[in-house]
C-alpha positions in Angstrom: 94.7 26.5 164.6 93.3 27.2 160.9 91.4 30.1 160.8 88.3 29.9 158.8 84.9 32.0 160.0 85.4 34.4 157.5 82.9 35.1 155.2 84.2 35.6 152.2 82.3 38.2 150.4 84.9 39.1 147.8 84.3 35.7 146.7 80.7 35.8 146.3 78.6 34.2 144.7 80.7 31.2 144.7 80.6 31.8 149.2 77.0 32.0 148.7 75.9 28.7 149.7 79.7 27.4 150.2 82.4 28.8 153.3 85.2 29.9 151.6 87.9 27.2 152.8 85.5 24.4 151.1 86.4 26.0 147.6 88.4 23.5 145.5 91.6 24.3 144.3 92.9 21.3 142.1 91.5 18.3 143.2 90.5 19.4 147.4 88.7 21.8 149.1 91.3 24.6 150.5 91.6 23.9 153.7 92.1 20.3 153.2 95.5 21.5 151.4 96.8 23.0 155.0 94.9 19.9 157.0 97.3 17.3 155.1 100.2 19.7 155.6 99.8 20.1 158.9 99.6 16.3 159.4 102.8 15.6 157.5 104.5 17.9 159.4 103.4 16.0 162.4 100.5 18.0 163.5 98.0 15.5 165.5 96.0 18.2 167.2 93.6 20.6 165.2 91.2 23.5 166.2 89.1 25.1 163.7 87.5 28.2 163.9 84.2 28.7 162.3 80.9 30.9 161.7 79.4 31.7 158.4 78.0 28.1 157.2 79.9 26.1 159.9 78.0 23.2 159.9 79.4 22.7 156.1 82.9 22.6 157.5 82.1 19.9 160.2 80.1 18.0 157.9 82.6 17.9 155.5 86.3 17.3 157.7 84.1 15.6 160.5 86.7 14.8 163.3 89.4 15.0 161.3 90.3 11.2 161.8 90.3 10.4 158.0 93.5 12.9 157.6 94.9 11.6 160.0 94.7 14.6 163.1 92.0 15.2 165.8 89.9 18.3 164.8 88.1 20.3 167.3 85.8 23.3 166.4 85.6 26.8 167.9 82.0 27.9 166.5 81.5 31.6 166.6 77.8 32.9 166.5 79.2 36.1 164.9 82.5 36.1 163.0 84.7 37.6 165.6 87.6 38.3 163.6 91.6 37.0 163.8 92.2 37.8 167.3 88.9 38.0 168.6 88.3 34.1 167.1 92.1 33.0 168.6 91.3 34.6 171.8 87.9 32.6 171.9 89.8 29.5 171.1 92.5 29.7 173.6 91.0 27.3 176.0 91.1 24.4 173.4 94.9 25.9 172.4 96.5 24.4 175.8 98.6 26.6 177.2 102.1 26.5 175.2 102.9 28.4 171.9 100.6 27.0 168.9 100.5 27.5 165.4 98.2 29.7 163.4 97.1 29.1 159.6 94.6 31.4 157.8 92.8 29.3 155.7 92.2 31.4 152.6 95.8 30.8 151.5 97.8 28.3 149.8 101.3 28.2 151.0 103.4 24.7 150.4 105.8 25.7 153.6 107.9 23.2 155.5 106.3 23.4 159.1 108.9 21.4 161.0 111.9 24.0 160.6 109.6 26.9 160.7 108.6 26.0 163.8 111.4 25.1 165.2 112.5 28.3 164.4 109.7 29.9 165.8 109.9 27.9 169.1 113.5 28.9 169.8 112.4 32.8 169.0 109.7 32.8 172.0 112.1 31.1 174.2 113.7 34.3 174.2 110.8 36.2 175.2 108.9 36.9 171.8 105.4 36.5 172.3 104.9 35.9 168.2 106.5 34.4 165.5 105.5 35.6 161.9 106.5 33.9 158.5 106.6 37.1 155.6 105.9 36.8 152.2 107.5 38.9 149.2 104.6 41.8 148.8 102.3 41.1 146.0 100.8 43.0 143.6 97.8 43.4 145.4 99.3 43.9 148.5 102.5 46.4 147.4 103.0 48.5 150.4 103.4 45.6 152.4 102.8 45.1 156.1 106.3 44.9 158.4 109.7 45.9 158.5 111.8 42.7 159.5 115.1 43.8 161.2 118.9 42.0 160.4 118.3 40.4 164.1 115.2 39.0 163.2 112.3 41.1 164.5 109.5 43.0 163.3 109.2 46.7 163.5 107.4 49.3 162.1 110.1 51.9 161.4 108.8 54.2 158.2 110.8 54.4 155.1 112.1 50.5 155.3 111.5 47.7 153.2 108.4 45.8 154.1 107.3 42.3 153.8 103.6 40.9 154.0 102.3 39.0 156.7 101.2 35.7 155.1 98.8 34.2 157.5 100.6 32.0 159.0 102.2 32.5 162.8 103.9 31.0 165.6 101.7 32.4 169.3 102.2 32.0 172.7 98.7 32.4 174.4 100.3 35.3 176.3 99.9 37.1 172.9 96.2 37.6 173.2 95.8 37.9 177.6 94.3 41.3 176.6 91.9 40.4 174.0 88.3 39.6 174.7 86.7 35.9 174.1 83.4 37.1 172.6 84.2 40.4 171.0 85.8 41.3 167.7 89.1 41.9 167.5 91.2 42.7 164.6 94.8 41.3 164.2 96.3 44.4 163.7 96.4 46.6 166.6 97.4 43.9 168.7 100.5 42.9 166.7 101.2 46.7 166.6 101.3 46.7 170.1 104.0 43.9 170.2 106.1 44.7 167.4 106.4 48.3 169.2 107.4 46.4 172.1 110.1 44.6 170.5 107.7 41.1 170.8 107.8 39.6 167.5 110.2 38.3 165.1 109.8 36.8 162.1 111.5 35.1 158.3 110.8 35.6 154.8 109.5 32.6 152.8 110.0 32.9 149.2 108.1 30.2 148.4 104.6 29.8 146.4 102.1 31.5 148.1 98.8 32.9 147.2 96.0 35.1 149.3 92.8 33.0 147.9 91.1 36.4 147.9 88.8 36.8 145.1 87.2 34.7 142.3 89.8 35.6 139.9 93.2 34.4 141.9 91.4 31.4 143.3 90.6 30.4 139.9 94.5 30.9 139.1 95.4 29.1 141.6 93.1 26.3 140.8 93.7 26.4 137.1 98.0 25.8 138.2 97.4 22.9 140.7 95.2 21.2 138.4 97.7 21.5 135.5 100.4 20.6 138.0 98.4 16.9 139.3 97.4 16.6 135.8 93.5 16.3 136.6 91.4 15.5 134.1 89.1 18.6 132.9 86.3 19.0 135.2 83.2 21.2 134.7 83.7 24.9 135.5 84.7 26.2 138.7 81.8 28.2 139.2 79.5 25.5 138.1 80.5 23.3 141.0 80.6 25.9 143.9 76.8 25.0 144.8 77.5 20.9 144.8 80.3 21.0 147.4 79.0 19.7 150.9 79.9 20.2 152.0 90.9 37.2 154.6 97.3 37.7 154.7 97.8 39.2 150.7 95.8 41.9 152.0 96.2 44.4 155.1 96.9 43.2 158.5 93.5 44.0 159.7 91.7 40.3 160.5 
């Protein structure tokens, strides 16, 4: 599941007439970046969440054929938040564990052994699976302590590690949360991590919360460079033309 009903009013006014994972970093909207991952991983099955300018994101990844995946959508009248927005998508999640993307990061991770990873974690009960990120400067305090065993806690005074969007679920995970209601990400992993529930690994790897103007157009600026694009008009300029919140607290 990629994650992507949020709307994005750091990043206004590019999010004015655009939702945020339609923003072009290099030469591809965002959350094209994590749909061709997820495909070359193996991924076949997709389920997008959606609210603020929806019809933008179906217009523009359509049923998801042309990457190579079968994308379903989980619209949401009201953004209803991480949990809230799984929890309203569980009945197109099936009922085994399923991975979780937010798409308003860029994070070049190898699925296949993270998940393999992850898989043999909840076969030992966990009901989560969390990859951490080194904290960044906008993030310093972090969000999770991350145990020699392998699981999360909260214990004061530890190093910490941010939670980078990206998580391994059982559906069990979110029994308690209501479909239609919102529902913040981070009292319910509280909840498990007290309860010894989640585990986790530290990737070191690139990875950027797309949170504001400013690191988006970083990031765009690097992956350009890096596919050697030819210059193309500003970033703002082309916000409006497209067809068409990990980084940060653990709080949606």
């Amino acid at each position: 599941m990629i994650l992507a009903a949020g709307r994005g009013e750091r990043m206004r006014p590019l999010t004015d007439h655009t939702p945020k994972p339609l923003l072009r970093v290099g030469d591809k909207p965002l959350i094209v970046w994590h749909i061709e991952r997820l495909a070359a991983a193996g991924f076949t099955q997709l389920v997008i969440n959606h609210a603020y300018l929806g019809h933008r994101i179906e217009a523009c990844l359509g049923d998801g054929k042309a990457f190579g995946v079968q994308i379903r959508y989980s619209p949401e009248a009201i953004a209803l938040e991480t949990a809230g927005g799984i929890a309203n998508a569980l009945p197109l999640l099936g009922d085994g564990p399923f991975l979780v993307v937010s798409g308003d990061v860029y994070c070049p991770l190898d699925y296949v052994p993270t998940v393999a990873r992850g898989l043999s974690r909840l076969t030992t009960g966990k009901l989560a699976h969390l990859v951490l990120v080194p904290n960044p400067p906008h993030h310093p305090e972090g969000d999770f302590v991350l145990d020699m065993g392998g699981t999360l806690s909260l214990e004061a005074g530890a190093e910490r590690w941010t939670y980078s969007g990206i998580g391994l679920f059982r559906p069990e995970f979110f029994s308690g949360v209501p479909a239609n209601q919102k529902t913040p990400l981070r009292e319910v992993l509280r909840r498990a991590i007290q309860a010894g529930r989640v585990s986790g690994e530290v990737f070191k790897g690139r990875w950027e919360d797309v949170g504001t103007p400013e690191r988006l157009a970083t990031l765009d600026n690097e992956l350009t460079s890096a596919l050697q694009i030819p210059d193309q008009p500003p970033l703002q300029a082309t916000r409006h033309e497209q067809s068409a919140e990990p980084g940060r607290p653990v709080d949606d």
